[in-house]
C-alpha positions in Angstrom: 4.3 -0.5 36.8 1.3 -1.2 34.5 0.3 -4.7 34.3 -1.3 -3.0 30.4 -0.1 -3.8 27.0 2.2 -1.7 25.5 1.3 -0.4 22.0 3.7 2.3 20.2 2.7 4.3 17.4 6.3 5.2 16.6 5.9 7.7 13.9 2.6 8.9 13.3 3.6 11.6 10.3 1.3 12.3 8.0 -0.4 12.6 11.3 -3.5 9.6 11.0 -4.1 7.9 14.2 -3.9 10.9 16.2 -6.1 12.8 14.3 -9.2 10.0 15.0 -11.5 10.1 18.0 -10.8 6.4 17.9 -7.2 7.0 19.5 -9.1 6.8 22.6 -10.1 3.3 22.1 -6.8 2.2 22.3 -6.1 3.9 25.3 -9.0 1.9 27.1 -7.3 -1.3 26.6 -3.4 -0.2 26.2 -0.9 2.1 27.3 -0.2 4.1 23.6 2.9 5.6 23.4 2.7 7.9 20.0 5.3 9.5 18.5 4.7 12.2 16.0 7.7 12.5 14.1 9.8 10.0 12.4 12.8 8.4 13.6 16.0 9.4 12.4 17.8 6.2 12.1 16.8 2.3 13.1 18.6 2.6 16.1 16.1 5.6 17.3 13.6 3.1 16.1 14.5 0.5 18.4 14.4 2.8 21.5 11.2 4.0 20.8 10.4 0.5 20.4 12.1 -1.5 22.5 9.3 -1.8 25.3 6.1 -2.4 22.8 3.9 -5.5 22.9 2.2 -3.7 19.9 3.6 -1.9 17.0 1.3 0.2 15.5 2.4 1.4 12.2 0.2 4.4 10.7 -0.1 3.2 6.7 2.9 1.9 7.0 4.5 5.3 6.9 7.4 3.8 8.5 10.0 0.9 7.4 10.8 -1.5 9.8 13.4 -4.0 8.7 14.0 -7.4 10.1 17.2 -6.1 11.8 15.3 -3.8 14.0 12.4 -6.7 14.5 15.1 -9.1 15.7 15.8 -6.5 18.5 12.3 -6.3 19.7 12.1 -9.4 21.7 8.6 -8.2 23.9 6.9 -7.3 20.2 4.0 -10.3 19.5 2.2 -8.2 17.2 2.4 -5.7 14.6 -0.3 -3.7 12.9 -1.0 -1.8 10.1 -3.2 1.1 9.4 -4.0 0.4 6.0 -6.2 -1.6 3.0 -5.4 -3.6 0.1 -2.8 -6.2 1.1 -2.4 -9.2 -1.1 -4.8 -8.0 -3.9 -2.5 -9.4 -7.3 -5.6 -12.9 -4.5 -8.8 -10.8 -5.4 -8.2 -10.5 -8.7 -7.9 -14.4 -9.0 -11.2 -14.5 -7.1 -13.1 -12.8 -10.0 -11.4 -15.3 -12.4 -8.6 -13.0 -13.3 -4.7 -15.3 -14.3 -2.5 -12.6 -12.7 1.0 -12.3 -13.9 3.9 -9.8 -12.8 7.1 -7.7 -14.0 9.1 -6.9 -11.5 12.8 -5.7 -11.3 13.3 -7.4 -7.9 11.6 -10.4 -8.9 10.2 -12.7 -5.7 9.9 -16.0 -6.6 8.7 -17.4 -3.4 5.8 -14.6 -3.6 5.0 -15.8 -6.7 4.5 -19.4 -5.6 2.6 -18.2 -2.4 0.1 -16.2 -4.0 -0.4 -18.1 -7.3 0.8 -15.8 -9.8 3.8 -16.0 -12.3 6.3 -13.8 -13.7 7.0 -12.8 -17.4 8.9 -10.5 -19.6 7.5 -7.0 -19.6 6.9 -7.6 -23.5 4.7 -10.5 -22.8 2.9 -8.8 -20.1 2.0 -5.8 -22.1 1.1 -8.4 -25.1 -1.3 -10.5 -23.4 -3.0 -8.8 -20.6 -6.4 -7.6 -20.2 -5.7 -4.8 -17.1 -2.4 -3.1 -16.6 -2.0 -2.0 -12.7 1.3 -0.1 -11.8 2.5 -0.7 -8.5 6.6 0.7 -8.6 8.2 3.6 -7.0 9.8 6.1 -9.1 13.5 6.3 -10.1 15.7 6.8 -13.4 14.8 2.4 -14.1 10.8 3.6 -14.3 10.9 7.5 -15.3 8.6 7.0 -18.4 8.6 2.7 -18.1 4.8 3.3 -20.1 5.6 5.1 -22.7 4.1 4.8 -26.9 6.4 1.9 -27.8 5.0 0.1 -24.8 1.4 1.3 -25.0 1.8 0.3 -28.6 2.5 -3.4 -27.2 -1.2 -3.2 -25.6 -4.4 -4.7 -26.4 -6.8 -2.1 -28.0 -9.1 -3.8 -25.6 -7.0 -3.0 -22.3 -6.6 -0.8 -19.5 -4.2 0.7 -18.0 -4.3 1.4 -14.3 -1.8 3.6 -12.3 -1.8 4.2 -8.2 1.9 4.5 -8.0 3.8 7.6 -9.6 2.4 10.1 -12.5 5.7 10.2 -14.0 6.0 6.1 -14.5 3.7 6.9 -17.6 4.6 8.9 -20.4 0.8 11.3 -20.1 1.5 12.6 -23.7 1.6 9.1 -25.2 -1.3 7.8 -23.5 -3.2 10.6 -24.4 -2.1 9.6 -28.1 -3.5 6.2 -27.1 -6.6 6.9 -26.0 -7.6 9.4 -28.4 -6.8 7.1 -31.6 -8.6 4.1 -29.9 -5.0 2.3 -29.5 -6.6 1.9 -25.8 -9.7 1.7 -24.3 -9.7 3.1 -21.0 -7.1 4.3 -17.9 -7.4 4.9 -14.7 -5.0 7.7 -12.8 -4.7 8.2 -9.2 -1.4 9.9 -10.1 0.2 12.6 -12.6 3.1 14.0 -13.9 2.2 17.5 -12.5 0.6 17.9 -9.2 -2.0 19.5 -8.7 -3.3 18.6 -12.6 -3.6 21.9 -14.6 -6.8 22.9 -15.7 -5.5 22.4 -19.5 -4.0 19.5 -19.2 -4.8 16.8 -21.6 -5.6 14.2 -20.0 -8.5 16.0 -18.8 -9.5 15.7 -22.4 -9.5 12.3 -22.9 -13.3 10.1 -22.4 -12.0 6.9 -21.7 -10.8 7.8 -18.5 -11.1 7.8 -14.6 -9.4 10.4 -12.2 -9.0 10.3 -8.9 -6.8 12.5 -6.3 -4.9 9.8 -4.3 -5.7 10.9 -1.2 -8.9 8.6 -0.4 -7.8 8.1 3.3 -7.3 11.6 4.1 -10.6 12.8 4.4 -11.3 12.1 8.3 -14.0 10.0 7.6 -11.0 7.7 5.9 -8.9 8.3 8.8 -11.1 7.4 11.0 -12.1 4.2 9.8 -8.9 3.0 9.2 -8.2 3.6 12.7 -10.9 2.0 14.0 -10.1 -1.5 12.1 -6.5 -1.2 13.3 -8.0 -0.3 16.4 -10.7 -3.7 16.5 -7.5 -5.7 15.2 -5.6 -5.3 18.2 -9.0 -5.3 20.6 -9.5 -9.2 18.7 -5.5 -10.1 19.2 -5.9 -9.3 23.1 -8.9 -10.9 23.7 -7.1 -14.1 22.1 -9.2 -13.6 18.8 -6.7 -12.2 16.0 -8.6 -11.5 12.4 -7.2 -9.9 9.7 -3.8 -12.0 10.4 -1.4 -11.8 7.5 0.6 -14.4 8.4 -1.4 -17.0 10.1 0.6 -19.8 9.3 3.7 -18.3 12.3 0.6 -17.2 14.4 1.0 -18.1 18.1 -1.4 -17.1 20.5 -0.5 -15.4 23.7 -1.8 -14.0 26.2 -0.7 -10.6 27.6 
């Protein structure tokens, strides 16, 4: 029996990590077990996990709740093919106050990471940037729409990476045509791929972009390779890019 870490990709759909030369890294230091479609239930997680020293989790594609953690007793790392954790800390770093909506509020975030809640009126009242980070249900179908853009600064932005549909495009195309608003940014719309006429495509104060930055295999790739040089640091007793050093223990496998 190999003496070798164990690291499982355990669903690997979108395909990422197997689509990067830098899979073969791994395999020099590992044994990889990957897994290329998803697991049907947490049980079927649990097998395919049940021997891993390493979870590697492409862009977190895959939820892995604590219940299934709890049964994963050899597991002493997990990590994540991905950017951007933690930002609501970089935006305090360039002098930003950051404050939050949320409809599952988290209080303890809140008081980890410095930032404070509010009312959705005050938030729209008082901020300078707008960023939408929500999934989309019935709750946040249209949550940005003219009454709450007319809330806005004329000085603001509005930023959304999470769902075109969160935003009402008709009224912020009101908004930034009258000068209610001074810029937006879009990584997402309300139709997929955008028309040719679509208005939006009208409107000056704006930035577009496809949200699909890591899918060009130069992305892939280099998100690979940093999951890739996490894991390398972690077995050579070096971990970087911990998120959560402060339950950190270092072992050697």
């Amino acid at each position: 029996m190999s003496s070798r870490p164990v690291v499982v990709i355990p669903a690997d759909s979108p395909s990422m990590v197997s689509r990067s030369p830098h899979l073969e890294l791994l395999k020099e230091m590992a044994d990889v077990v990957l897994h290329l479609d998803r697991p049907l239930d947490d049980d079927e997680k649990v097998r395919r996990l049940k021997d891993a020293d390493i979870l590697l989790n492409s862009r977190s594609s895959l939820k892995i709740p604590r219940s299934v953690l709890e049964r994963l007793p050899r597991l002493k790392m997990i990590a994540v093919c991905g950017i951007g954790y933690e930002m609501i800390r970089l935006c305090k770093a360039i002098g930003m106050s950051v404050v939050a909506w949320s409809l599952h509020p988290d209080p303890a975030k809140a008081e980890r990471l410095g930032f404070r809640y509010v009312t959705m009126d005050e938030l729209l009242h008082t901020s300078d940037a707008v960023s939408l980070h929500t999934r989309l249900s019935e709750k946040t179908h249209n949550l940005i729409s003219e009454r709450e853009l007319a809330m806005m600064k004329s000085s603001a932005v509005l930023i959304n990476t999470s769902r075109g549909a969160v935003v009402d495009s008709a009224a912020l195309v009101d908004a930034l045509n009258r000068g209610a608003l001074f810029g937006a940014g879009l990584d997402v719309f309300d139709h997929e791929p955008l028309p040719a006429d679509h208005p939006i495509l009208s409107c000056e104060q704006i930035v577009l972009t496809p949200h699909t930055a890591d899918q060009t295999q130069e992305g892939i790739d280099q998100l690979t390779l940093g999951c890739v040089a996490n894991i390398r640091a972690f077995l050579d007793g070096k971990p970087q890019n911990v998120v959560n050093p402060e339950v950190l223990i270092s072992k050697s496998l």
